[in-house]
KOLLOMAR-89610 format. One record per residue (C-alpha): x, y, z; residue in one letter. Coordinates in steps of 0.02 Angstrom, whole numbers, plus 32768, in hexadecimal, padded with zeros to 4 digits. Each point is the difference from the previous one (the first is absolute). Layout:
KOLLOMAR-89610
XYZA ...
This chain:
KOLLOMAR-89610
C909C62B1EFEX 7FBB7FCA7F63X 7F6E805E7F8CX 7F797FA67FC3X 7F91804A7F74X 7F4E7FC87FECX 7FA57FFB7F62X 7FB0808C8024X 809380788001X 80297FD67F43X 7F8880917FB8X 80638082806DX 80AB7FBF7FB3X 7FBA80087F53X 7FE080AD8014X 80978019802AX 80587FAB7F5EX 804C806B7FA2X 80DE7FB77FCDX 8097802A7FD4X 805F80727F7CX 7FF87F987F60X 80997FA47FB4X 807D80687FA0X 7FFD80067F4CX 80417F627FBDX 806C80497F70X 805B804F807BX 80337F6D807BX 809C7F9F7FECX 7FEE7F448012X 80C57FC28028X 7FC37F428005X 7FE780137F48X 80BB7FE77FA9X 800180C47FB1X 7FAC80418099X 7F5180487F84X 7F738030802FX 7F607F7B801DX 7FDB80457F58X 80947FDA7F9BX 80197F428019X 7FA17F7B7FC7X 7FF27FA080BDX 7F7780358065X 80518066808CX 7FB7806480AFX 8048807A805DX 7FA4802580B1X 8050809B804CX 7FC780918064X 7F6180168049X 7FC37F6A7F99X 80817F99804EX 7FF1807380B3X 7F447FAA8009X 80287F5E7FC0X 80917FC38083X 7FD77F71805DX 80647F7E8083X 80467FAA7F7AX 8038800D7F2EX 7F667F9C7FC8X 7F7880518077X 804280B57FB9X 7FF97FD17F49X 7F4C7F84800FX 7F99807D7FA3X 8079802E7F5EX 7FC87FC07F70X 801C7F4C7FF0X 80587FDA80B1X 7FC37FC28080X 806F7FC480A5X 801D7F3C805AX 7FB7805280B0X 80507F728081X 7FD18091807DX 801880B17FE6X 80B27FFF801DX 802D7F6F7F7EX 7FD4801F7F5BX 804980007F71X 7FB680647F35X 7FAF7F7C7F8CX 800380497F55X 7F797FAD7F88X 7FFE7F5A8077X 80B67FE38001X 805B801D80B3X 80977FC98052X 80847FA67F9EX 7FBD80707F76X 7FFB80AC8039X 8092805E8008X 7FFB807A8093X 809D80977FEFX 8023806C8085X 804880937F90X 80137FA97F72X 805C7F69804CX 7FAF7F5C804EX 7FD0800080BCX 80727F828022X 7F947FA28077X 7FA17F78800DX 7F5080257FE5X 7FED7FAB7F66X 80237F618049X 7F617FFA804EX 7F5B80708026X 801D801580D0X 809980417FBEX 800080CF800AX 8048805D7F81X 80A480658053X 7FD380B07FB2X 7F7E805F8058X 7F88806E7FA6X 7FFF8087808DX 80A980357FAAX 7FD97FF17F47X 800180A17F9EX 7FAC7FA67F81X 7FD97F487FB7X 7FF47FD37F4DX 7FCB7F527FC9X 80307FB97F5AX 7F7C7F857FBDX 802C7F597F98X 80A17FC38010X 8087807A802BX 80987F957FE9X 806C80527F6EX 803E805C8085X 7FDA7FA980A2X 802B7F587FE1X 7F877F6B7FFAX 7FAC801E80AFX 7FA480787FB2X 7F987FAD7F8BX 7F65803C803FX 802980C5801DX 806480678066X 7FDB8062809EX 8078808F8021X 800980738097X 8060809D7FF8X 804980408098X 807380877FD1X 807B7FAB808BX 8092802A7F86X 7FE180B17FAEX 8019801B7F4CX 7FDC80B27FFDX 801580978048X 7F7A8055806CX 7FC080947FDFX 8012802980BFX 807A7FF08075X 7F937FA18069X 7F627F847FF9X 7FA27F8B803EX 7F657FB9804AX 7F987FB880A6X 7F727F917FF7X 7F977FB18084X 7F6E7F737FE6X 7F8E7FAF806FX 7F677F8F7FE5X 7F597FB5806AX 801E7F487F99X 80907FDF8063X 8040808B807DX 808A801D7F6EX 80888081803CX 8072804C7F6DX 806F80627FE9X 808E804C7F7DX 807D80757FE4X 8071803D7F5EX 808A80788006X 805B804B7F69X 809180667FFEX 807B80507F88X 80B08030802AX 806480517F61X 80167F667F9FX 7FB87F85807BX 7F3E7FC88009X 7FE27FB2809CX 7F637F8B8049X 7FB97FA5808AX 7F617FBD8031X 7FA47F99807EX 7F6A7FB78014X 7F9C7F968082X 7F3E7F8E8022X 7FB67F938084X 7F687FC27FE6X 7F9B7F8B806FX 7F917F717F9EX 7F7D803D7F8BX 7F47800D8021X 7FA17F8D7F87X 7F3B80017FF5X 7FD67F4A8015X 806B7F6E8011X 80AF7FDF7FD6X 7FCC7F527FB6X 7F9B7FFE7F6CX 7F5C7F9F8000X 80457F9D7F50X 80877FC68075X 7FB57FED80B9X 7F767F897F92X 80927FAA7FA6X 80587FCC809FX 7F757FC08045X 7FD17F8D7F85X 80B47FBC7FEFX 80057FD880A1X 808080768034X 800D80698099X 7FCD80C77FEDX 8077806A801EX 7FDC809E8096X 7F9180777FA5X 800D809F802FX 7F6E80877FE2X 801F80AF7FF3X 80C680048004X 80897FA17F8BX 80687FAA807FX 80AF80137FC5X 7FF280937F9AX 807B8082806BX 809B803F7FDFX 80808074801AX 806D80517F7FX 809A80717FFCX 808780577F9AX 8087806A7FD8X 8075803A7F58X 807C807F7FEDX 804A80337F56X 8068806F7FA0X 804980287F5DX 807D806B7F99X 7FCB80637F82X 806580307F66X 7FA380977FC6X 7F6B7FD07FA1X 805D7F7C7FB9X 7FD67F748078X 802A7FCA80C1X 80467F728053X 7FB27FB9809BX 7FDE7F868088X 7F7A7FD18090X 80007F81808CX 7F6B7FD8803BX 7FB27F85809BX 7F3B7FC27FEDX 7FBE7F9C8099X 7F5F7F908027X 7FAC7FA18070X 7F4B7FD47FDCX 7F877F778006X 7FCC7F837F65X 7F3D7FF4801EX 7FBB7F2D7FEAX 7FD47F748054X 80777FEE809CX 7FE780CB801FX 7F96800380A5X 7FB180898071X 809080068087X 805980507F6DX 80757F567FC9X 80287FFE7F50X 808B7FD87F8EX 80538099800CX 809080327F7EX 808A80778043X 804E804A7F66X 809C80707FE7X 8069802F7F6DX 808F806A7FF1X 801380477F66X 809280747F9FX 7FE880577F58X 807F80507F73X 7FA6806E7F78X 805F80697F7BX 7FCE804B7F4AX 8058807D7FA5X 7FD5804E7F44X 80637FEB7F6CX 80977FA3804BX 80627FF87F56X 7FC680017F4DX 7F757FA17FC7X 7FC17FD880AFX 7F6A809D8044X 80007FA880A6X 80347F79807FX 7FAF7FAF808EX 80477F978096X 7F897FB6807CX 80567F828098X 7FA67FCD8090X 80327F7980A3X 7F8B7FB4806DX 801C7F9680A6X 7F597FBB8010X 7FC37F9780AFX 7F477FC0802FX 7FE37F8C8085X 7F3F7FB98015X 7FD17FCE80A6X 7F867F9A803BX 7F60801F8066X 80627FCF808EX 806F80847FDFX 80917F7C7FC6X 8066801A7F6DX 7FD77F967F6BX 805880287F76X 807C80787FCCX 801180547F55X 80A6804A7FCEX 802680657F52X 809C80617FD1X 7FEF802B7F5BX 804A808F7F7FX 7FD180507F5DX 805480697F95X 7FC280547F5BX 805C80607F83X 7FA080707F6AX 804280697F6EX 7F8B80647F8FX 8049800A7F57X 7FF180987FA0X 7F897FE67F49X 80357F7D7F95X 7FAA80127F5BX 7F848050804DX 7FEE7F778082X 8018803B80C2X 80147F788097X 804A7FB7808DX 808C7F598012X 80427FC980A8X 80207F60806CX 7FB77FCE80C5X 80257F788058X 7FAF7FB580A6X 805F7FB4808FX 7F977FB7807EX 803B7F88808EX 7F5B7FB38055X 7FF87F9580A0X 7F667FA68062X 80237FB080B3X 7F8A7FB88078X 7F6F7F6A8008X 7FAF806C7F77X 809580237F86X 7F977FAA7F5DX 808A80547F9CX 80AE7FDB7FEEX 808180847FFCX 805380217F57X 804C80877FB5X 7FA180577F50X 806E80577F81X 7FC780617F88X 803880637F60X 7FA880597F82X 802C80717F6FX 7F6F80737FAEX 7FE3806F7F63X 7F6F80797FE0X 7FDF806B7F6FX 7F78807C7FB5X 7FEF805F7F66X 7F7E80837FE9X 7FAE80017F3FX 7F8A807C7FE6X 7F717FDC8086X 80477F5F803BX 80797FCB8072X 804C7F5C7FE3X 80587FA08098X 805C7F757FFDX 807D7F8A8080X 80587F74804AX 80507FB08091X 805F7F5F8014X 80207FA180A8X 80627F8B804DX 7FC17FC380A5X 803D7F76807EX 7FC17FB98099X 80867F9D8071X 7FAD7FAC80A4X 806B7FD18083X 80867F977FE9X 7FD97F498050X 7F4D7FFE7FDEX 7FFC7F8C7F60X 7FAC80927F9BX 801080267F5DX 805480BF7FC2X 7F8380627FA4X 805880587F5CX 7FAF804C7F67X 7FF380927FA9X 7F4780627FC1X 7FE6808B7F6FX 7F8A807E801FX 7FA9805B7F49X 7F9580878010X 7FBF80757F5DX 7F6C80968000X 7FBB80977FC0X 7FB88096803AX 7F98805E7F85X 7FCB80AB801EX 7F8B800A7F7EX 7FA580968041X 802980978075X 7FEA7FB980B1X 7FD57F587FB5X 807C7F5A7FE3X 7FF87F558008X 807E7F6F8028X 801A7F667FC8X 80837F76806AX 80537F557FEEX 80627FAB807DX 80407F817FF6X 80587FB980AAX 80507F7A8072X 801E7FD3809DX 80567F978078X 7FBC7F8E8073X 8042803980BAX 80557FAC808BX 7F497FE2804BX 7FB87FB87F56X 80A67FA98004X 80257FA5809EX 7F6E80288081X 7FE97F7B805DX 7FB4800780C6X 7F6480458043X 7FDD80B17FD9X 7F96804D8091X 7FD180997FE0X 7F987FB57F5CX 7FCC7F638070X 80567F827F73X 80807FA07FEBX 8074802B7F5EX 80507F967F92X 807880407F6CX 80297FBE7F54X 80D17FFB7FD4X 7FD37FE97F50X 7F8480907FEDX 801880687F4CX 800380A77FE6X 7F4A8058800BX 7FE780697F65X 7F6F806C7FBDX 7FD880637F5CX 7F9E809C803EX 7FA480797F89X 7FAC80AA805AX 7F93808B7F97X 7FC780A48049X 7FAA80967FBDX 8022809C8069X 7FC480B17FF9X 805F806E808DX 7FD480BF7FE0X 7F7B804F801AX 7F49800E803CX 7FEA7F4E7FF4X 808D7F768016X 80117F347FFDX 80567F677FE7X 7FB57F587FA5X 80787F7B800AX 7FF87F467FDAX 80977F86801FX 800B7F387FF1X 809C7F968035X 80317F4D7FCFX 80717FA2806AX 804D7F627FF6X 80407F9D809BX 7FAF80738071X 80347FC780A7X 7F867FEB8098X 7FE37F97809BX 7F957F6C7FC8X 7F957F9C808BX 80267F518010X 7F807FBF806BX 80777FC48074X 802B804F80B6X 80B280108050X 805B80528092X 80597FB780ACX 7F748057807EX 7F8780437F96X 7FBA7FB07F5EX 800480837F75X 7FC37FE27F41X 80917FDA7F8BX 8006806B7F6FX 80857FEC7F6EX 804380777FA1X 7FE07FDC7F44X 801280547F58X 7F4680167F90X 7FE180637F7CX 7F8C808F8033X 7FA580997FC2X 7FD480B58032X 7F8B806D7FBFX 7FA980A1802AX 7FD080AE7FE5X 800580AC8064X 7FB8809D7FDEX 7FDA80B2805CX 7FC080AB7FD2X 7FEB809D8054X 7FB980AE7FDFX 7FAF809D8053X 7F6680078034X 803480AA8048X 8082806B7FBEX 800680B78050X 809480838039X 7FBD7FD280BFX 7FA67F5A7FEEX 803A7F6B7FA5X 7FA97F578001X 80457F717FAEX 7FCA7F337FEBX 80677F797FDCX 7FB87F527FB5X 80767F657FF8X 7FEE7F3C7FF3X 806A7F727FECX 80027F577FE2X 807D7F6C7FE8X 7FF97F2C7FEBX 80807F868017X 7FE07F5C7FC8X 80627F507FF8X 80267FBD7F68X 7F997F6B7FC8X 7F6E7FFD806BX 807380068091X 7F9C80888070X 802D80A18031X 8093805A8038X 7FEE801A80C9X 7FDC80A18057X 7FCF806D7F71X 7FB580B58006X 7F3280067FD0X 7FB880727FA0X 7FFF80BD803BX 7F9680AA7FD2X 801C80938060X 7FCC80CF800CX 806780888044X 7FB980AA8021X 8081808E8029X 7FF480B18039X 805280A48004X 7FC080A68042X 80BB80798039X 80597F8B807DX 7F777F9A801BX 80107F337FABX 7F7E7F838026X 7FCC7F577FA9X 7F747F777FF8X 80367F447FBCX 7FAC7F608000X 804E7F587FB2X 7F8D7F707FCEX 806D7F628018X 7F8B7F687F9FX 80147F4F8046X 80977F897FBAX 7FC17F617FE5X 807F7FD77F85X 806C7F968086X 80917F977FF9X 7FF37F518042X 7FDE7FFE80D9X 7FEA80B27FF0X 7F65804A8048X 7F86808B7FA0X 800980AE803BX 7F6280778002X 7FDE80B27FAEX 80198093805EX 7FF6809E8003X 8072808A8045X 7FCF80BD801FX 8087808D802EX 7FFB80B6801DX 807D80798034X 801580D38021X 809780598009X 802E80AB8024X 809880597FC1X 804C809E8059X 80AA806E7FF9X 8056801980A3X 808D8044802FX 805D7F528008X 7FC47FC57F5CX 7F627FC07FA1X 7F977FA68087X 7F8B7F7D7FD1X 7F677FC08062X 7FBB7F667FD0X 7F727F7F8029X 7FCF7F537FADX 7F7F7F878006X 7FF37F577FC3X 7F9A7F5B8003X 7F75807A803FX 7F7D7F8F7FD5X 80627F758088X 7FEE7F857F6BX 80597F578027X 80717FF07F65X 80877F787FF0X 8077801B7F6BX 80027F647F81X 80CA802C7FE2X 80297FE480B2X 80397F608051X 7FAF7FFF8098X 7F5880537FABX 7F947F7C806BX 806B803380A6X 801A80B87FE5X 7F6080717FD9X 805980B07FC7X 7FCC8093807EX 7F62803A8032X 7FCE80B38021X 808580857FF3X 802780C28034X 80AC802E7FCEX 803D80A78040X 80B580407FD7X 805D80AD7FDFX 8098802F7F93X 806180937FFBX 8077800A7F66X 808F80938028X 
């Protein structure tokens, strides 16, 4: 049975506030998605690392709901289950999303009801690379880089024999049961691993309606039918969740290891819109990958090389959506491989870096009514180079990467082959001209290839109620990006000013047509075109004590963002982008006791692409209190979380289905972990 908390109970929960241990120091964290594996501090690309209790209170049902309120991301929200990180307004095609420091191998960036195949209930920790993250990641990552570590495949010894952890979740928004377990083990020479995990969740309470007024109005005056419109509960919002990985590597001394992992992830969960209805009918997805993993490194292999790094992964990939009748639609298929090979040379005139080759295999199929994609096979190789040279109090940082990609639909359907290669540049500086002080300085400049969707789509896409069109003859997209921050990260007081601003050519997107298509269901027809395009923006944060004692400390945390994309020309706006944010954290520590107060201020985005409806300001208050205690298992934590406590209706301008899917109302999470 569900809880529902009145207005009146918020005063008792913000006494109750206080939040978790603070984020460890940030000279000390290793950030592997970067190509020398520094610190946030030592390269010029913005970087994150969420780990810890920060991360322990930040996990959500999906990638993009955990990571929503880090500094310039945000997440698509088609329900809580699907949604994928959008870094400064760029999602998708553009956002590169690693599962220990190799792609997911799914399909999630092919479109938003698509969930992302690594679930954050077994992350150790997430870092997020900022601005395009391609000199090592290829041209999919234009727009940043989201990479969850796992530990599946151990590259170090523990310092016990044995370790591991239990955590259990459960919320009032949705009946959520959760659940996870990791086990670590050493034997002589041989780390071993396994984990689990498991969710259901039922639909999601909302406050209002599912439909927004913008778009009930809208409907009306067009003539059209109005879809069912549900009030208090997101039809089609449920899902269930499950998975397992076991792992293992050699290790050779302290030199390095050599390892592998197989892992299964499974899904089944409803895509919230206009055919969901109240006897619980939705287009459902049922998702499953199987997925196998080979990880090695080893120090100072022969002369002039300190290290080398292997990374291989293989995915079988299946998703079939169904129909609110419960019959099967379409059917997605993906086997796909990636392989990655580092060395670290040892100083070259002073100059230390990194050289090494990937290359993508990926063999994509679509069957059904629904299959708006053909299958074709993408191939992919890319070579990279990345140096820096410390002079004085500057770091300089410098690197390439050259491409050859080709897309080959399936013989017999008079399509063209997609072939062409793409140079990646990228140059910056990080001057510590201070103690605890430095600034950087970026430029990137980057390509990328249009994708089998941009390519050849071509059928009614239902999930985004349109029918897509590709363009054989797209170009590449490429964009010259430029990002400056100013960074203090020591003591009493710390912060980050940053500014970027990216310039793309042939930026592909779906343009309207005006025109409607589709056998049994009229859909608009949008083409995928090429414009040139700009982004701009600027984030910023500071924190400092307002209470610093040996029993009591009290801490606040200040942060905005902002970012634009506009068409070139007078052409608009680019679709679906983030507003303008401001936000306060207080946190709390008195012995094992953590609590925290938030509230985000989400302004309105009326800065819409063409048939794309505003969105309204909102604002979202959290708390949460936490308890840590030894026992004689291991350290035990209790923990309790509120948000939305203010029941605002809030529908997120970067979603799809913002005018179908309100996010959550109301909230108590409860949950325990015990870390042995």
């Amino acid at each position: 049975m569900r809880m529902h908390l009145a207005p009146a109970a918020l005063p008792l929960l913000l006494l109750m506030t206080p939040a978790f241990a603070g984020p460890p120091d940030p000279r000390e964290v290793v950030v592997t998605a970067t190509p020398l594996r520094g610190s946030p501090l030592e390269t010029a690309q913005p970087a994150i690392v969420l780990a810890g209790d920060e991360l322990l209170k930040s996990i959500d049902k999906s990638l993009g709901e955990t990571l929503e309120k880090q500094l310039g991301i945000t997440g698509t929200y088609f329900g809580p289950i699907a949604s994928r990180p959008v870094i400064r307004g760029l999602s998708n095609q553009r956002v590169q999303v690693l599962e220990d420091s190799i792609a997911s191998l799914d399909v999630s960036a092919l479109s938003e009801d698509h969930s992302v195949t690594v679930d954050p209930l077994v992350a150790r920790s997430i870092e997020v690379v900022k601005g395009p993250g391609t000199l090592l990641y290829g041209n999919a990552a234009v727009g940043g880089v989201v990479n969850v570590l796992t530990n599946r495949i151990p590259e170090t010894r523990l310092q016990e024999p044995f370790e591991g952890a239990i955590e259990l979740r459960g919320d009032t928004v949705s009946d959520q049961r959760s659940g996870a377990l990791r086990l670590d083990g050493q034997v002589g020479d041989f780390a071993l691993h396994a984990d689990g995990f498991s969710r259901d969740s039922d639909n999601i309470d909302i406050p209002g309606n599912a439909l927004s007024d913008r778009l009930v109005t809208q409907l009306e005056e067009s003539g059209e039918g109005v879809p069912t419109n549900s009030n208090g509960e997101l039809y089609g919002s449920d899902g269930e969740t499950d998975g397992w990985s076991v792992g293992g590597s050699y290790l050779v001394g302290d030199r390095g290891y050599l390892g592998a992992s197989a892992t299964r992830y499974d899904a089944n969960y409803g895509t919230p819109g206009p055919e969901s209805q109240p006897d619980g009918s939705s287009v459902r997805i049922d998702m499953e990958q199987r997925r196998y993993d080979l990880s090695g490194g080893l120090a100072n292999p022969f002369t002039g090389i300190n290290a080398v790094r292997l990374r291989a992964g293989h995915s079988d990939y299946t998703h079939t959506e169904f129909e609110p009748d419960g019959a099967a639609g379409t059917r997605f298929s993906q086997d796909a491989s990636e392989f990655r090979l580092a060395f670290d040379h040892a100083p070259i005139a002073g100059w230390r870096g990194t050289f090494g080759a990937q290359y993508i295999d990926v063999d994509f199929k679509a069957a059904g009514e629904e299959a708006f994609i053909p299958p074709s096979k993408t191939e992919n190789l890319g070579l990279f180079l990345f140096e820096e040279r410390p002079i004085g109090a500057v770091n300089l940082q410098v690197g390439i990467r050259y491409e050859d990609q080709s897309i080959n639909p399936e013989p017999g359907l008079a399509l063209p082959d997609y072939d062409d290669d793409s140079w990646t540049g990228s140059t910056g500086t990080v001057w510590e001209f201070a103690p605890d002080y430095s600034a950087a300085l970026n430029y990137t400049y980057a390509q990328r290839h249009p994708t089998a969707t941009e390519l050849y789509a071509d059928g009614a896409h239902v999930a985004l109620a349109r029918f897509e069109i590709g363009d054989p003859s797209l170009k590449k997209e490429s964009t010259n990006t430029v990002d400056l921050a100013l960074r203090k990260y020591a003591g009493e007081v710390q912060f980050l000013v940053s500014a970027f601003y990216s310039d793309y050519s042939d930026f592909i997107r779906p343009q309207p047509t005006g025109e409607f298509a589709g056998e049994e269901e009229p859909f608009p027809v949008v083409q995928y075109v090429g414009e040139d395009a700009e982004f701009y923006g600027a984030e910023a944060e500071v924190s400092f004590p307002l209470l610093d004692e040996d029993v009591n400390n009290l801490r606040l945390r200040l942060l905005t963002d902002y970012v634009r994309g506009k068409l070139a020309n007078g052409g608009g706006n680019v679709p679906l982008m983030p507003p303008w944010r401001v936000g306060a954290q207080l946190d709390y520590t008195r012995g094992g006791w953590q609590a925290g107060l938030e509230a985000f201020r989400y302004d309105s985005q009326d800065k819409v692409a063409t048939n794309e409806l505003q969105t309204d300001g909102y604002t979202m208050i959290g708390a949460n209190l936490g308890y840590r205690l030894p026992t004689s298992l291991g350290s035990l934590l209790l923990f309790l979380q509120g948000s939305n406590l203010a029941n605002e209706e809030a529908r997120r301008s970067t979603s799809p289905v913002k005018d179908y899917a309100p996010l959550p109302g109301v909230s108590v999470l409860a949950g325990a972990k015990i870390e042995f």
